[in-house]
C-alpha positions as CSV (number, residue, x, y, z in Angstrom):
1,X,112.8,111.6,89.9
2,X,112.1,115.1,91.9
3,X,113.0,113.1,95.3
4,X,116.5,111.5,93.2
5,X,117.1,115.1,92.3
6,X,116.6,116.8,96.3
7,X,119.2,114.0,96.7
8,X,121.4,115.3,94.0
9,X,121.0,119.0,95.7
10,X,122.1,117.4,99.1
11,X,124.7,116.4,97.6
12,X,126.2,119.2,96.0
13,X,125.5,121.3,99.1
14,X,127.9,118.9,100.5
15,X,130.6,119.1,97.9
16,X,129.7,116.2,96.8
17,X,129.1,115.7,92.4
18,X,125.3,116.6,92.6
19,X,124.3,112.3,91.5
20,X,121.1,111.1,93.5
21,X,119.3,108.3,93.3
22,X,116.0,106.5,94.7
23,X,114.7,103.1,94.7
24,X,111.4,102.2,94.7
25,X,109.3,98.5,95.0
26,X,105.5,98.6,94.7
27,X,105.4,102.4,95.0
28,X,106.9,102.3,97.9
29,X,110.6,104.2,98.7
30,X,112.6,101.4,100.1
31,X,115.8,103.8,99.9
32,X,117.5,107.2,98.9
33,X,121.0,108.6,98.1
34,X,123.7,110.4,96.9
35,X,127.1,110.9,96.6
36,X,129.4,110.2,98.7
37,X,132.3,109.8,97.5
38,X,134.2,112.5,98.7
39,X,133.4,112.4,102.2
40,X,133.3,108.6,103.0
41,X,136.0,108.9,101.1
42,X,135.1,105.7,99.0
43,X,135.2,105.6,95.6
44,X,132.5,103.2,95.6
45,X,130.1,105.5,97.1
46,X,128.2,106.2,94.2
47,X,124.5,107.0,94.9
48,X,123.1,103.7,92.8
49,X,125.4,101.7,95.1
50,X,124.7,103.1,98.6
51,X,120.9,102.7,97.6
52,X,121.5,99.1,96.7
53,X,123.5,98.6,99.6
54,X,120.6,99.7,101.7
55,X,117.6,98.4,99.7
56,X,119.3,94.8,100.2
57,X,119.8,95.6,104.1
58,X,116.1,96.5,103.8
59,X,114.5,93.7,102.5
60,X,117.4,91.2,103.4
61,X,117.9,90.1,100.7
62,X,120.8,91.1,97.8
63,X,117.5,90.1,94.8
64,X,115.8,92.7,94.0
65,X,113.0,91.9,92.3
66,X,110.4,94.1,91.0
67,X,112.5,97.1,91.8
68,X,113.1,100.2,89.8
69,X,116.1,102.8,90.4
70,X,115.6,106.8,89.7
71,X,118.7,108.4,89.1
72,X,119.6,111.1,87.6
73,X,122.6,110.2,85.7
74,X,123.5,107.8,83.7
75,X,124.7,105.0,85.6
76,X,128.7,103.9,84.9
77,X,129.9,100.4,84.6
78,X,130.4,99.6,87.9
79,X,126.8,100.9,89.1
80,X,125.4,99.3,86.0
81,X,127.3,95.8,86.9
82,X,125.6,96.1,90.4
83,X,122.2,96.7,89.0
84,X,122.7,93.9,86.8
85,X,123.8,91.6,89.6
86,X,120.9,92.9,91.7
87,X,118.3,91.9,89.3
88,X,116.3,95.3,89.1
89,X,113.7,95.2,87.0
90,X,114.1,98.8,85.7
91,X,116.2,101.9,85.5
92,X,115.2,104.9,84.8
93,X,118.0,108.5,84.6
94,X,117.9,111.6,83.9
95,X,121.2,113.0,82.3
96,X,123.4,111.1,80.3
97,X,127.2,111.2,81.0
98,X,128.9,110.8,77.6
99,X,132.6,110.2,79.6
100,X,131.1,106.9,81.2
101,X,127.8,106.3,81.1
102,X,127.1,102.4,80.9
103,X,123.9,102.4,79.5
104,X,123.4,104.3,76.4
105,X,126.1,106.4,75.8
106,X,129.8,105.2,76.1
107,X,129.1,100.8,77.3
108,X,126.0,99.2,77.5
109,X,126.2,97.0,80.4
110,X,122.7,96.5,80.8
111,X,121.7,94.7,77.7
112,X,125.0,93.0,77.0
113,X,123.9,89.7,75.3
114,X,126.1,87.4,77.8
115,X,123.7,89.0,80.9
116,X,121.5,86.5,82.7
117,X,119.1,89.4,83.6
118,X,117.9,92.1,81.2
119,X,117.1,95.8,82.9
120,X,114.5,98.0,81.1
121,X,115.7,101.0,80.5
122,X,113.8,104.4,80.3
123,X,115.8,107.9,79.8
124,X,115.6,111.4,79.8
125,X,113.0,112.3,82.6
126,X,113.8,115.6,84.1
127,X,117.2,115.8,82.2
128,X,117.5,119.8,82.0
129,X,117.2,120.2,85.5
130,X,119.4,117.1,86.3
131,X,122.2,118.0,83.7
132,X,121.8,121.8,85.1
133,X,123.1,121.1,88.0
134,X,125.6,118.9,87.0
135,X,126.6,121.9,85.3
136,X,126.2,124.6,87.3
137,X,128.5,122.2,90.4
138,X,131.7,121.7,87.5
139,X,131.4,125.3,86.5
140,X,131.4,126.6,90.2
141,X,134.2,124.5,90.9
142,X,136.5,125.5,87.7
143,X,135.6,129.6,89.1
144,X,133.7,129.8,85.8
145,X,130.1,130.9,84.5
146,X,127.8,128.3,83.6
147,X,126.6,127.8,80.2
148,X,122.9,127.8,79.7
């Protein structure tokens, strides 16, 4: 999660909504990203989905078996479609996003029952630093003080 996070700084340095994310297969990095959704512009350039991109150009295939995804925000539907599609075996974020996360807090695309493939789920590692930033990049942008 501290290499998703370096992503999610990149990404804000770039004006970019600080998201990163890092995908790893036998404990190996196969891929890293972050926003870019503002600069591509594409506003399908969320971090999960450039990684998956990537990770499928890696390996050649679009399966991704045995994989598991650090991010550090919850995923939204159309990242958590993807993930689904791409058969990952786990996720794991940092932040939630109560607007539109798709995991936990507004859908739960993951472990919808009509799903051919089930994505376990872990939550919550380095959220402070992860929702700080997130933070800290709206508040900047607003002109305003963050709030602890």
């Amino acid at each position: 999660m501290e290499r998703a996070l370096a992503q999610a700084r990149q990404a804000a340095a770039a004006g970019e909504v600080p998201v990163g994310a890092v995908l790893v297969r036998h404990g190996s990095v196969l891929a890293e990203a972050h926003n870019l959704i503002e600069s591509t512009p594409d506003a399908t350039a969320h971090a999960e989905m450039l990684l998956l991109r990537e990770a499928a150009r890696e390996t050649q295939s679009w399966r991704l078996e045995g994989v598991t995804i650090y991010v550090t925000l919850e995923p939204c539907p159309m990242c958590a479609g993807a993930m689904v599609l791409a058969r990952i075996d786990r996720l794991v974020y940092a932040a939630p996003d109560p607007r539109k996360g798709a995991v936990d807090s507004v859908y739960d695309v993951l472990r919808h029952p009509a799903n051919n493939h089930r994505v376990e789920v872990t939550s919550g590692l380095l959220a402070d630093p992860a929702g700080r930033l997130l933070r800290e990049f709206f508040a900047a942008r607003r002109g305003k003080p963050s709030s602890p």
